[in-house]
C-alpha positions in Angstrom: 3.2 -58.9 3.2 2.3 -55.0 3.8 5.2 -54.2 4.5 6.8 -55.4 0.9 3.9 -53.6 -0.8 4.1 -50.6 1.3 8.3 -50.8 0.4 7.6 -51.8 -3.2 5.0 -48.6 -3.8 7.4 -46.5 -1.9 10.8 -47.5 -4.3 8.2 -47.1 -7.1 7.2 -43.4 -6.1 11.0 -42.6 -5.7 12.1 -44.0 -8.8 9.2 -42.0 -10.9 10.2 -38.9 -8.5 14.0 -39.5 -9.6 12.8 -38.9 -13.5 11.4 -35.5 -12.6 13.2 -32.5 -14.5 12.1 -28.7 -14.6 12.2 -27.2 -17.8 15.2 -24.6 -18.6 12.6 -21.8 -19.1 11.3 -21.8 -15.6 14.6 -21.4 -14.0 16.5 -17.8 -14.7 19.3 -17.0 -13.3 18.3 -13.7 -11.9 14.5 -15.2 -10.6 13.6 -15.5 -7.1 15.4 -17.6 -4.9 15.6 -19.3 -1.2 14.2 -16.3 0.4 11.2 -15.8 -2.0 11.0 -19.3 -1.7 10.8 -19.0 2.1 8.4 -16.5 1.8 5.7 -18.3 -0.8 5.7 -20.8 1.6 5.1 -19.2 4.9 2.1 -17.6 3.0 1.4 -20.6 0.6 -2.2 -21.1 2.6 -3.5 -17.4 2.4 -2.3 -17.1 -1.6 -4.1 -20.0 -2.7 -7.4 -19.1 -0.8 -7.0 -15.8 -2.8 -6.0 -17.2 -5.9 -9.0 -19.2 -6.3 -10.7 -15.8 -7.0 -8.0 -13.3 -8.5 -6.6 -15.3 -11.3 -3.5 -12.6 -11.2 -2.1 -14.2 -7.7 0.2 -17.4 -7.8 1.0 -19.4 -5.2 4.8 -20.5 -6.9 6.9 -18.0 -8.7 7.6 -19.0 -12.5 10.6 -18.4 -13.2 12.2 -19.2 -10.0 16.0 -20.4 -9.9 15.0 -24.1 -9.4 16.6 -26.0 -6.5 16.8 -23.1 -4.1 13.7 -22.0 -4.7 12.2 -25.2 -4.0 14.3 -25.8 -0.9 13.0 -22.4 0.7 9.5 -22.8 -0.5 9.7 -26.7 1.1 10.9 -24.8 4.1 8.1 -21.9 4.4 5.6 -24.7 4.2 6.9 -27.1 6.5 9.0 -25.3 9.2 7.7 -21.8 9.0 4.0 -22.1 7.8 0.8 -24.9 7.7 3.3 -27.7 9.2 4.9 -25.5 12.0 2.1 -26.3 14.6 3.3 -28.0 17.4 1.3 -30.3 19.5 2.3 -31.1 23.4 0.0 -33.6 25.1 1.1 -32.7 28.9 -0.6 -35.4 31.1 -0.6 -33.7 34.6 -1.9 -36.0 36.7 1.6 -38.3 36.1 3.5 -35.5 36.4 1.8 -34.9 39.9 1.5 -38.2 41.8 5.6 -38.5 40.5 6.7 -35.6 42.1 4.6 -36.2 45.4 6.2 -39.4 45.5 3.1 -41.8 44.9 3.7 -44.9 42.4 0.9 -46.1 40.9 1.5 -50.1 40.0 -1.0 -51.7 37.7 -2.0 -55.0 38.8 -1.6 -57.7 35.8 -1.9 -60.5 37.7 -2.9 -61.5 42.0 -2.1 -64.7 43.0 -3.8 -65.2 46.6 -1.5 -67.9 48.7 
């Protein structure tokens, strides 16, 4: 039952996300592009500390040349900025008793005879 409610919300959110347009004045054809985009991104998290007091500093370039823009800026978030921190859980003490040859075997069930 979740699981259609969880699909049903998600086909909902993609259908409304599918009637999205920008308008034609915030894309110009000599506006910033993937690279700006790239760059907004990367420092999305510094720019919107700062604009909270200097009304003058924008975290998203308007006019910007639409797709590209957004593709770079997706990018500088995701890949190159807040979402680039990479997580490694190492457990050494596997890695150890594996390559000193020791096998730890978890008893589920001792039958006595």
């Amino acid at each position: 039952m979740r699981r259609g409610r969880a699909l049903l919300l998600l086909v909902a959110v993609a259908a409304l996300a599918a009637c999205a347009r920008q308008i034609p004045a915030a894309v110009a054809a000599g506006a910033p592009g993937i690279l700006r985009g790239l760059w907004d991104g990367f420092v999305f998290p510094w720019a919107w500390i700062v604009s909270l007091f200097v009304p003058e500093v924008s975290v998203y370039a308007v006019p910007n040349n639409g797709g590209w823009y957004d593709f770079g800026y997706f990018l500088g978030i995701v890949v190159f900025g807040v979402g680039a921190r990479r997580t490694r859980i190492v457990y050494r003490t596997a890695r150890t008793r594996r390559r000193a040859g020791v096998v730890d075997a978890k008893v589920i069930r001792d039958e006595a005879e």
